[in-house]
Backbone as CSV, one residue per row, in Angstrom:
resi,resn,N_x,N_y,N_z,CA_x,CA_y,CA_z,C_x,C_y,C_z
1,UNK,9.170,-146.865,-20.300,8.345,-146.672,-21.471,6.879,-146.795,-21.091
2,UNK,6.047,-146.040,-21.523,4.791,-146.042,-21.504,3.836,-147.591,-22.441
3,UNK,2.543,-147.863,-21.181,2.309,-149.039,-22.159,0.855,-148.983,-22.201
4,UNK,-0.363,-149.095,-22.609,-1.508,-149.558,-22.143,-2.161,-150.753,-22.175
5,UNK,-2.477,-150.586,-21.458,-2.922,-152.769,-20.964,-4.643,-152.300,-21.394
6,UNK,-5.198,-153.419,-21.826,-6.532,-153.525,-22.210,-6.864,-154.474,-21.375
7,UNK,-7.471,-154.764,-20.619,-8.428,-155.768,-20.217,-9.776,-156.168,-20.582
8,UNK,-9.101,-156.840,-22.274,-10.001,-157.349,-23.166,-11.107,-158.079,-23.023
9,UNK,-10.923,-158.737,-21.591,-12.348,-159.786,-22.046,-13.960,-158.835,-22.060
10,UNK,-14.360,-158.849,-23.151,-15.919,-157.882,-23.180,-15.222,-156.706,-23.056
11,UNK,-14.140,-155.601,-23.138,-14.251,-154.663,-23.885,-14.592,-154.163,-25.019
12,UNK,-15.274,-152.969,-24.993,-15.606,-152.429,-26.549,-15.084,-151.242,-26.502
13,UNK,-14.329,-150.912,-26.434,-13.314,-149.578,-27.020,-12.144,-150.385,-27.174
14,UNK,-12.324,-151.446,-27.548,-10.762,-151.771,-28.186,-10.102,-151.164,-29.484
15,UNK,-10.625,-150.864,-30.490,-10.436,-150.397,-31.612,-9.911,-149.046,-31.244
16,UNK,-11.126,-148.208,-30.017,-10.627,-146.938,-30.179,-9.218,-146.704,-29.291
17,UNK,-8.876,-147.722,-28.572,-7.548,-147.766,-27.384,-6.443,-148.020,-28.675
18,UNK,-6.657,-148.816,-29.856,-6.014,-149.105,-30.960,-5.602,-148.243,-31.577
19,UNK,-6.479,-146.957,-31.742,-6.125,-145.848,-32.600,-5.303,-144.336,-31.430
20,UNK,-6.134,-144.682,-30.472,-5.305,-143.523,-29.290,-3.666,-143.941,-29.002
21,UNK,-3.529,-145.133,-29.115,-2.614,-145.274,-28.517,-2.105,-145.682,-30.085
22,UNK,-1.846,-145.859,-31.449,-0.998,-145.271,-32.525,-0.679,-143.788,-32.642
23,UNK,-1.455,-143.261,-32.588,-1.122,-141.570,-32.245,-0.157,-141.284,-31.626
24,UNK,-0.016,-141.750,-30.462,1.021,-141.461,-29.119,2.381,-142.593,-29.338
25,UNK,2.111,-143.396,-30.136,3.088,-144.161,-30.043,3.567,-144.722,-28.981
26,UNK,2.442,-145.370,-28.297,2.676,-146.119,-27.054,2.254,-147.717,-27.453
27,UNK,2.955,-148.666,-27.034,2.497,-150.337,-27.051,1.277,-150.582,-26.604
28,UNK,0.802,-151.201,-27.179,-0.754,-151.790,-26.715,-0.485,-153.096,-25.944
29,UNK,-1.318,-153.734,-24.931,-1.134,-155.252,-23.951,-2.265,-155.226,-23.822
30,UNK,-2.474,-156.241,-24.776,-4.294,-156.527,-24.995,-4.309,-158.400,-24.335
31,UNK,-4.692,-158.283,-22.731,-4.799,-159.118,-21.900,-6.573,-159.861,-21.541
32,UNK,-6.819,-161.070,-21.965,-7.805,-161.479,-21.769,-7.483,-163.406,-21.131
33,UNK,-8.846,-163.807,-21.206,-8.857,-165.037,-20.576,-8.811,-166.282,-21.908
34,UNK,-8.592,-165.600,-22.998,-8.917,-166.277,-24.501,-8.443,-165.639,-25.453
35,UNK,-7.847,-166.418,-26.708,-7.296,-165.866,-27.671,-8.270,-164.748,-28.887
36,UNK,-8.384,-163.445,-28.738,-9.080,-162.474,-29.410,-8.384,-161.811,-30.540
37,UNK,-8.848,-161.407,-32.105,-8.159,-160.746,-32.956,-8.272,-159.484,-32.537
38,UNK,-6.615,-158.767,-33.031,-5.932,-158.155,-32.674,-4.933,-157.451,-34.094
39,UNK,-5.158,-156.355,-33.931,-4.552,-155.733,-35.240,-2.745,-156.047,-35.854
40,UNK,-2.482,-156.414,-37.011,-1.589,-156.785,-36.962,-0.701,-155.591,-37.449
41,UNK,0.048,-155.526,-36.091,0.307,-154.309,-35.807,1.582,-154.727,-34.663
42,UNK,2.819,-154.641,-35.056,4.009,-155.263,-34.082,4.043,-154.386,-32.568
43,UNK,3.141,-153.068,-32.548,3.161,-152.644,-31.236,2.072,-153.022,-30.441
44,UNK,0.995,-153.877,-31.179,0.202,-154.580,-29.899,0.137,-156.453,-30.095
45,UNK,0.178,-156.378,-28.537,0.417,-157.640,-28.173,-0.483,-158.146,-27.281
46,UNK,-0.820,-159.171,-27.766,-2.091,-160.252,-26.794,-1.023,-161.437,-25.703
47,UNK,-1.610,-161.120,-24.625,-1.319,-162.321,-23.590,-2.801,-162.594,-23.135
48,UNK,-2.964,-164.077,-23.671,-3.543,-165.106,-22.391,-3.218,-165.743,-21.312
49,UNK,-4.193,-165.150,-20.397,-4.170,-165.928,-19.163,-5.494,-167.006,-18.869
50,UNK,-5.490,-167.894,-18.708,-6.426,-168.703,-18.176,-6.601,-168.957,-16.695
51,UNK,-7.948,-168.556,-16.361,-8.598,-169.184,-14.943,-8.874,-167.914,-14.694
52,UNK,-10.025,-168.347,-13.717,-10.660,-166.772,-13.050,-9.392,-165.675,-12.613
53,UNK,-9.627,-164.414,-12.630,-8.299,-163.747,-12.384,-7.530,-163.248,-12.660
54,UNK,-6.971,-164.723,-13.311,-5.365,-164.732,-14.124,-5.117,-162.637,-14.709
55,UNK,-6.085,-163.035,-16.067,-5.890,-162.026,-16.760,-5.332,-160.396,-15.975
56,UNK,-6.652,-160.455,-14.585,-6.228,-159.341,-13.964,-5.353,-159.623,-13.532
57,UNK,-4.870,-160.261,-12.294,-3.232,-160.329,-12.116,-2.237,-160.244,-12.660
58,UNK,-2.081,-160.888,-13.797,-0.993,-160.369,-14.835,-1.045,-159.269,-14.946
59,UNK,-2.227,-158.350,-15.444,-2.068,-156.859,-15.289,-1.319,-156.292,-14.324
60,UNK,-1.933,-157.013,-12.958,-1.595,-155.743,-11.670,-0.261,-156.052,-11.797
61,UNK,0.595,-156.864,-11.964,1.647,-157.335,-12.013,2.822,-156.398,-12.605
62,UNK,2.543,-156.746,-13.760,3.472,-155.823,-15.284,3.053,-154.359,-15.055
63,UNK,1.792,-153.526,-14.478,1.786,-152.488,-14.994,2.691,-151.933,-13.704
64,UNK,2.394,-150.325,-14.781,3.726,-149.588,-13.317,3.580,-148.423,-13.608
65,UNK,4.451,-147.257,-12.816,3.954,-145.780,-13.204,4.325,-145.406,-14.596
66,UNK,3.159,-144.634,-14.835,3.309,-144.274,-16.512,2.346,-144.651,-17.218
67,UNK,2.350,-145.732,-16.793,0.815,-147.064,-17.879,-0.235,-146.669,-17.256
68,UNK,-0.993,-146.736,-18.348,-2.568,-146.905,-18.165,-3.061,-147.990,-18.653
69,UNK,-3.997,-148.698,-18.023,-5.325,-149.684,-18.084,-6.369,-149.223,-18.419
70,UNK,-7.307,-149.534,-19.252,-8.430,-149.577,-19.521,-9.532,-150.536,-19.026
71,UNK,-10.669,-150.493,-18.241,-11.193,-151.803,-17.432,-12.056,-151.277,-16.542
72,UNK,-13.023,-152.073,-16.880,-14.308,-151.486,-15.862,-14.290,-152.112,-14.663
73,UNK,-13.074,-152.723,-14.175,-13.296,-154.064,-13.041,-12.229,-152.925,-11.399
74,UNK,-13.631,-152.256,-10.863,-13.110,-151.623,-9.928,-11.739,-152.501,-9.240
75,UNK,-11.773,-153.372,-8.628,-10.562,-153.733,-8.120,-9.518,-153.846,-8.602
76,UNK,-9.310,-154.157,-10.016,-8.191,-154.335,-11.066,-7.814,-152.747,-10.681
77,UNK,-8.748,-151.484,-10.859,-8.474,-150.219,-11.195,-7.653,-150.043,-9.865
78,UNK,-7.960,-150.470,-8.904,-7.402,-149.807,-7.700,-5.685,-150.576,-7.591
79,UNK,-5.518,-151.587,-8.108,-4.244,-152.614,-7.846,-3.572,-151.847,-9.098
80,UNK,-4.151,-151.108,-10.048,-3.073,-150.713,-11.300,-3.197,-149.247,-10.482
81,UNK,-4.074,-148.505,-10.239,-3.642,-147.351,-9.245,-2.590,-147.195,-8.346
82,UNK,-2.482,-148.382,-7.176,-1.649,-148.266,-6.276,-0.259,-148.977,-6.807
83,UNK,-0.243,-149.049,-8.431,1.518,-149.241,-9.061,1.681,-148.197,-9.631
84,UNK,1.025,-146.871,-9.683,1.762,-145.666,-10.054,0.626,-145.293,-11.501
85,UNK,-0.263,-146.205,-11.769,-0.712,-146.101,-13.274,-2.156,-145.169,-12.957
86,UNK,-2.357,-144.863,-14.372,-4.011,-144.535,-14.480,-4.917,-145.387,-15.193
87,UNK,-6.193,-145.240,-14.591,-7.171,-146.220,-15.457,-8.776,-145.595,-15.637
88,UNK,-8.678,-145.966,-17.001,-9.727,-145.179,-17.452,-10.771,-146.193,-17.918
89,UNK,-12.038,-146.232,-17.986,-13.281,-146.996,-17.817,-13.489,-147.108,-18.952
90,UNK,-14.369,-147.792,-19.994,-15.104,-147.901,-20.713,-15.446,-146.604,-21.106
91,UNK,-16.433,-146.133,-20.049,-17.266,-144.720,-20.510,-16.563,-144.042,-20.241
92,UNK,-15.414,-143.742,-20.516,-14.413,-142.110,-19.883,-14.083,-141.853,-18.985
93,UNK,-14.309,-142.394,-17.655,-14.248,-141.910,-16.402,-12.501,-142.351,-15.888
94,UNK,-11.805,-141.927,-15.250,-10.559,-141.429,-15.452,-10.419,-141.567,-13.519
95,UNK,-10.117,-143.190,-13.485,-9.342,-143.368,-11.634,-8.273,-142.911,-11.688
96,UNK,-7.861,-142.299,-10.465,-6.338,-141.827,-10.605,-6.395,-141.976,-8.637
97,UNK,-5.314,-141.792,-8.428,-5.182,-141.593,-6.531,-5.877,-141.200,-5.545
98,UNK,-6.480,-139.577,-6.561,-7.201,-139.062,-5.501,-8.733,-140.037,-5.562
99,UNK,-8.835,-140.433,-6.516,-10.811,-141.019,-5.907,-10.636,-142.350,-6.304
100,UNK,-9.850,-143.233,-6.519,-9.940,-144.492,-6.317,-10.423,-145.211,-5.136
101,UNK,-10.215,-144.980,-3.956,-10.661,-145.301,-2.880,-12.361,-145.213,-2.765
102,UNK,-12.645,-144.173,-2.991,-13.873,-143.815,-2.676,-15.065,-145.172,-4.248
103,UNK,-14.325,-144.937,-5.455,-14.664,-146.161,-6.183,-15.093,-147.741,-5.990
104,UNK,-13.747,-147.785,-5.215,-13.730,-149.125,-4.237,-15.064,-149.154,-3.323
105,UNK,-15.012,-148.134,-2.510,-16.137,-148.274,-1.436,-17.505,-148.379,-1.993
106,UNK,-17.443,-147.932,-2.588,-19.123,-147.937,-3.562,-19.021,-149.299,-3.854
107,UNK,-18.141,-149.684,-4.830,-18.456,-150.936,-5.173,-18.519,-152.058,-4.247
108,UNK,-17.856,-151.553,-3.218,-18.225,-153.104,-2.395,-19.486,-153.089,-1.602
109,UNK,-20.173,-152.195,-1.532,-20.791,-151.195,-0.962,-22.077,-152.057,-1.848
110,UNK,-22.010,-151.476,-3.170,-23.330,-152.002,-3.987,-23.589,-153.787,-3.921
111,UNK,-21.837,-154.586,-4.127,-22.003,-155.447,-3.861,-22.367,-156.565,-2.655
112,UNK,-22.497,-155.921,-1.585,-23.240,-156.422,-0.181,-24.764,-156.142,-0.399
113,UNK,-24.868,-154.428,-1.114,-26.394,-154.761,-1.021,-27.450,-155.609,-2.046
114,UNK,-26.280,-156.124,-3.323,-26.615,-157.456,-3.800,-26.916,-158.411,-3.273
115,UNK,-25.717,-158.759,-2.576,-25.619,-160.016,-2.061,-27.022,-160.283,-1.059
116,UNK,-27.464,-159.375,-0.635,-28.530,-159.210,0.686,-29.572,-159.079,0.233
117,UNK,-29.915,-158.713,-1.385,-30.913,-158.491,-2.228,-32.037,-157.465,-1.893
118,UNK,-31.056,-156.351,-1.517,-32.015,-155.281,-1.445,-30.889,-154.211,-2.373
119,UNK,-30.696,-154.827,-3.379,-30.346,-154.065,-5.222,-29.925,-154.818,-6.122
120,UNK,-30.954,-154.809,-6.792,-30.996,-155.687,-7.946,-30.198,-155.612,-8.893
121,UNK,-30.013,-156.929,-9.727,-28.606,-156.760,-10.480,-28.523,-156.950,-11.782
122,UNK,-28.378,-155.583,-11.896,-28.669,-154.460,-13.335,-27.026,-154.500,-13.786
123,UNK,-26.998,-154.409,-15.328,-25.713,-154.627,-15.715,-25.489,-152.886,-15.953
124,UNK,-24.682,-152.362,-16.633,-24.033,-150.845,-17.052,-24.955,-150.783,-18.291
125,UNK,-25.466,-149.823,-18.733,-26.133,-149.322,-20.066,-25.286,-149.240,-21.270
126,UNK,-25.915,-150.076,-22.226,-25.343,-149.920,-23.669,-24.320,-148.625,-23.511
127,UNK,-23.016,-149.139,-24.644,-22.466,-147.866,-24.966,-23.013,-147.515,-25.976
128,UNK,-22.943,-145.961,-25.574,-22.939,-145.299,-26.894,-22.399,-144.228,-27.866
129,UNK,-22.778,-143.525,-28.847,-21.796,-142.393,-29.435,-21.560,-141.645,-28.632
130,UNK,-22.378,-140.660,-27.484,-21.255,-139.638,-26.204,-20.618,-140.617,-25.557
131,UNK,-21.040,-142.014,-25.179,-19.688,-143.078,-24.250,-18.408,-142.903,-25.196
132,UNK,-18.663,-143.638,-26.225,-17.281,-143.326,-27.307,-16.195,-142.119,-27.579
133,UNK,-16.987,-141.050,-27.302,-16.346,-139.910,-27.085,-15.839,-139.587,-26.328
134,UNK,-16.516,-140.064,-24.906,-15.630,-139.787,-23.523,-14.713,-140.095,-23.365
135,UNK,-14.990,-141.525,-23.638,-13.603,-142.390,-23.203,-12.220,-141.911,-24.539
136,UNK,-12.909,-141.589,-25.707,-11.640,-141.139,-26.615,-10.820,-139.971,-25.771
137,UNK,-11.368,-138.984,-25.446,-11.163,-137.773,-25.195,-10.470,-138.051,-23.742
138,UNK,-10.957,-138.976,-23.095,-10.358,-139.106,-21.182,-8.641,-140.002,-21.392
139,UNK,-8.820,-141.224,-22.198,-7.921,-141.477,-22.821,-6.553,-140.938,-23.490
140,UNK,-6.914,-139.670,-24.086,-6.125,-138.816,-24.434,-5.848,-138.191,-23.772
141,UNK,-6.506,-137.525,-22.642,-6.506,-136.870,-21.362,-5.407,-137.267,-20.460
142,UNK,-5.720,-138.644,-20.331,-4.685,-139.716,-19.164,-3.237,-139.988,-20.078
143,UNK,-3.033,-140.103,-21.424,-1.788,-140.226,-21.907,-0.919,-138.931,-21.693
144,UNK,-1.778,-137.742,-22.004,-0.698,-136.472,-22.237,-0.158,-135.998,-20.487
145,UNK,-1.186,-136.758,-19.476,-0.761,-136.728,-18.379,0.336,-137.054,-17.933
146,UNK,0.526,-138.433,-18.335,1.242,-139.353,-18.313,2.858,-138.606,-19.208
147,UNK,2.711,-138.248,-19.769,3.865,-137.761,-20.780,3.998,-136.809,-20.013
148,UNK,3.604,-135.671,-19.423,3.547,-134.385,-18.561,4.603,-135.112,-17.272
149,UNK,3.931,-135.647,-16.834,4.565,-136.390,-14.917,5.335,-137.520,-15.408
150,UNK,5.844,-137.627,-16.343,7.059,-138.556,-16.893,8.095,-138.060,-18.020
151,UNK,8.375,-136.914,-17.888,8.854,-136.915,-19.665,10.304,-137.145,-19.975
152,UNK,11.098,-137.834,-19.058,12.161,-138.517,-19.350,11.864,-139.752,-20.150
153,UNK,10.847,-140.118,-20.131,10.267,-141.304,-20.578,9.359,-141.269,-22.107
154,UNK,9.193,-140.069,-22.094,8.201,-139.812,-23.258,9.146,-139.490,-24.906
């Protein structure tokens, strides 16, 4: 069965992962480090995990081919990648096999030249109404995929 995992802590497309994924009739796994409201709604479900981590591990854990994650946390993306899943960003952007790797490298990439302080450390830009759209539209993109390269399952 198809599932999507949220990796709630400081997401803001939760609402819209809420409404993409009633459409499709897929379970919601809305995973954070703290107890967050959550639509009462018997197909989504909150797990807490506590301690640095946790939350992502449980993800990489449970997910598997078919599921998608939502999560801006490059390494989470690459550990739900290499279980068969897709993961789609905040702003729309849509990891899958072929460029996950290359994701990874950047990011560790930016994060050395942090650490060395020759790039300063700038957070991601406000979302906004075209972010909201992307990610609706990439979202929908990555489910009908998912139903396409699975449909014994769909």
């Amino acid at each position: 069965m198809f599932r999507l995992y949220i990796d709630a802590d400081a997401c803001p497309v939760k609402d819209e992962c809420y409404r993409v994924a009633k459409r499709y009739a897929w379970p919601v796994i809305v995973v954070a480090n703290s107890q967050i409201g959550i639509p009462a709604d018997p197909s989504v479900t909150m797990v807490v995990r506590l301690g640095f981590g946790a939350a992502d591990d449980w993800i990489a854990e449970q997910i598997g081919p078919g599921d998608i994650c939502t999560t801006v946390d490059v390494p989470l993306a690459a550990r739900c990648v290499e279980k068969g899943a897709l993961v789609v960003t905040n702003k729309g952007y849509l990891y899958t096999a072929a460029n996950i790797g290359e994701a990874l490298a950047v990011r560790n990439l930016n994060e050395e030249l942090r650490q060395s302080g020759l790039l300063g450390a700038g957070g991601p830009s406000p979302m906004g109404g075209k972010d909201r759209s992307k990610f609706l539209a990439k979202l929908d993109e990555a489910m009908n995929l998912m139903r396409k390269m699975f449909p014994a399952t769909s």
